[in-house]
N, C-alpha and C positions, 0 to 999 in steps of 0.2 A: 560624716554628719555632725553640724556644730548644734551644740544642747544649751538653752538658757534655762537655770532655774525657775523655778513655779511652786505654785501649791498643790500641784493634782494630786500628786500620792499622798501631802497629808489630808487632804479634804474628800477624795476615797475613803482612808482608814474612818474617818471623821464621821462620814455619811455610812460606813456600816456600823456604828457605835461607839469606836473609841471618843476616850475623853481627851486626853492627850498621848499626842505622838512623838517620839522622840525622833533624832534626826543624829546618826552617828558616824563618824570618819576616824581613821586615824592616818597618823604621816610618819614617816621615820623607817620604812621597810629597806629600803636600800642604801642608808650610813653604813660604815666603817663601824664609825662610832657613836655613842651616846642610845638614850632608851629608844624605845618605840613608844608612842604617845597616841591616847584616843581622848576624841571629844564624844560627849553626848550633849544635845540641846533641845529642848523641848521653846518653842515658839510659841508667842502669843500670832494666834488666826489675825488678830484687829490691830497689828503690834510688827510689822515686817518692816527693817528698815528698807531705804534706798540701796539699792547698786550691792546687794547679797548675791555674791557669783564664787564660782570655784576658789580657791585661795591661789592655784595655781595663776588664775585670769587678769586676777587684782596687785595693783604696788602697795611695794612693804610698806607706805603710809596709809592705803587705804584699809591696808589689812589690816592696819592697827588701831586705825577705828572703829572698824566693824568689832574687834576684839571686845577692846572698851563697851560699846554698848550692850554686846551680847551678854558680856559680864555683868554689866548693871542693870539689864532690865530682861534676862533670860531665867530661864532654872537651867542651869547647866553641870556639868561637871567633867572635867579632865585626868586622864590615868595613865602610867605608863609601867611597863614590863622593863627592868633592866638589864644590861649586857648579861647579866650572870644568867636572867631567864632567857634571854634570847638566847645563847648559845646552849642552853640546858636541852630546850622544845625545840627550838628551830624558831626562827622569827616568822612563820604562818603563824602558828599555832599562838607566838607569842603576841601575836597582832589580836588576834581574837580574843585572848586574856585578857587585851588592856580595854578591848571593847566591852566585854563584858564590865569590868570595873569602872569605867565611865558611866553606864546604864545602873551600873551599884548607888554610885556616888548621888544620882538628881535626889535633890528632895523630894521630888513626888514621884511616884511610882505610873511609869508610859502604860499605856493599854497598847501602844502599837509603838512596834521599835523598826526605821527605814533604814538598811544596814549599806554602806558605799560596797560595793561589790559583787562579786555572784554567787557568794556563799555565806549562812547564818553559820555564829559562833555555836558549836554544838553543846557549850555549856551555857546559853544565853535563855533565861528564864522567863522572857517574854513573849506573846507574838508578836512575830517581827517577818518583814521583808527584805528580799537582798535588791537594792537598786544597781545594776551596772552603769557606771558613769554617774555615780548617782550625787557626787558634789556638782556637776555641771545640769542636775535635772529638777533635783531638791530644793529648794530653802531651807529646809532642816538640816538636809546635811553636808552643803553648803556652809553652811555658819558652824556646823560639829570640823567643818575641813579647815576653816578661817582660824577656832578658837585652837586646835592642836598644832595646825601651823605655827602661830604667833607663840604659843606656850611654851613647844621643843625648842624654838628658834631659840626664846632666851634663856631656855636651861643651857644648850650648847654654844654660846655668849659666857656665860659666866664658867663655864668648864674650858672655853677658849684661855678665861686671864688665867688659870692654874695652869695650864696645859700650853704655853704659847707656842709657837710655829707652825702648826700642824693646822690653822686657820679655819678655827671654826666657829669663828663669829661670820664668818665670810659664806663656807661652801657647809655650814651645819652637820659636817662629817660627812657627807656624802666623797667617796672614793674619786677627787678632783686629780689633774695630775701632781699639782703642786703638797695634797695629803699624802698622796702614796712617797711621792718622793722624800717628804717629814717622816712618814715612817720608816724609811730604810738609814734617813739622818739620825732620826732622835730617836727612833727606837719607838716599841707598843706602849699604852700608857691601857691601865687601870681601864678604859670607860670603852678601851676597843673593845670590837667582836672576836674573840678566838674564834668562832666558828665559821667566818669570813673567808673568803680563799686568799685573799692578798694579805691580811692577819695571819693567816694559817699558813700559810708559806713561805712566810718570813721567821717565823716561827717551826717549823718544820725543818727549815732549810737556810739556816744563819748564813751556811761559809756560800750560798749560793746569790745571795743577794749583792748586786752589784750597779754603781753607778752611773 
């Protein structure tokens, strides 16, 4: 089934009382390398641009527009859990930390928080819903999947110019063949995941890795 975003969930939360509803995603769960990252966005109702769709749906130009606006005319806020906590918790649980820290971060405090997935963060202090698929249903959090897209992208851009070969201006740490193969050439850097299995195994198992 294909899903276009809407307002229904926020104007539900809206129609039993909330004032504002936040709209939250995060991206970054299955890298190598670099944090995991969460957006939160609260939306103006009278205020939706054009062509707000999954980040997965839209090109990296349009993404980058949408970024821009969101940033300028949203209450938003972006957060992320580092390698050191992702391999600490497990990047579940580290994913849901960075969501709650997004929902920390807005200036104004959500009466209703729309969460991408099928499970609320269990230290998340607001009432809130789990949306499944819920950048493809939302606007809220559509534009929360838009601004942590565009956000990781360029933290793992500028960690690509210190880090070169391992091309993650390109594939954002995600385990491409051409990364894995950087990592058996150049070796782990700082911003992997030890707790990864191809990190872990390379690691584990030095005299085992082969060309």
């Amino acid at each position: 089934m294909t899903f276009s975003p809407d307002f229904t969930f926020e104007l539900a939360a809206l129609s039993r009382g909330a004032i504002r509803v936040a709209g939250v995603d995060e991206v970054g769960r299955g890298p190598l390398a670099g944090p995991v990252t969460a957006a939160a966005v609260i939306l103006d109702p009278a205020d939706i641009p054009d062509g707000l769709n999954d980040s997965k749906r839209l090109p990296q130009r349009r993404r980058e527009e949408l970024a821009e606006w969101i940033m300028a005319r949203c209450d938003w806020a972006v957060a992320h859990c580092t390698v050191a906590e992702i391999d600490q918790l497990n990047i579940y649980h580290a994913s849901h930390l960075a969501m709650c820290r997004a929902v920390a971060g807005l200036r104004q405090v959500p009466c209703h928080v729309l969460i991408d997935g099928n499970r609320i963060p269990k230290t998340l202090d607001r009432p809130a819903e789990a949306v499944v698929k819920g950048d493809a249903r939302s606007f809220s959090i559509a534009a929360a999947s838009i601004l942590a897209k565009v956000l990781r992208d360029r933290i793992m851009v500028d960690l690509a110019q210190q880090h070169p070969g391992y091309g993650w201006e390109i594939n954002a740490g995600y385990p491409t063949p051409s990364h894995k193969r950087a990592l058996l050439d150049l070796g782990i850097t700082p911003h992997h995941r030890r707790s990864f299995k191809p990190v872990h195994n390379i690691l584990c198992k030095p005299q085992s890795a082969s060309h």
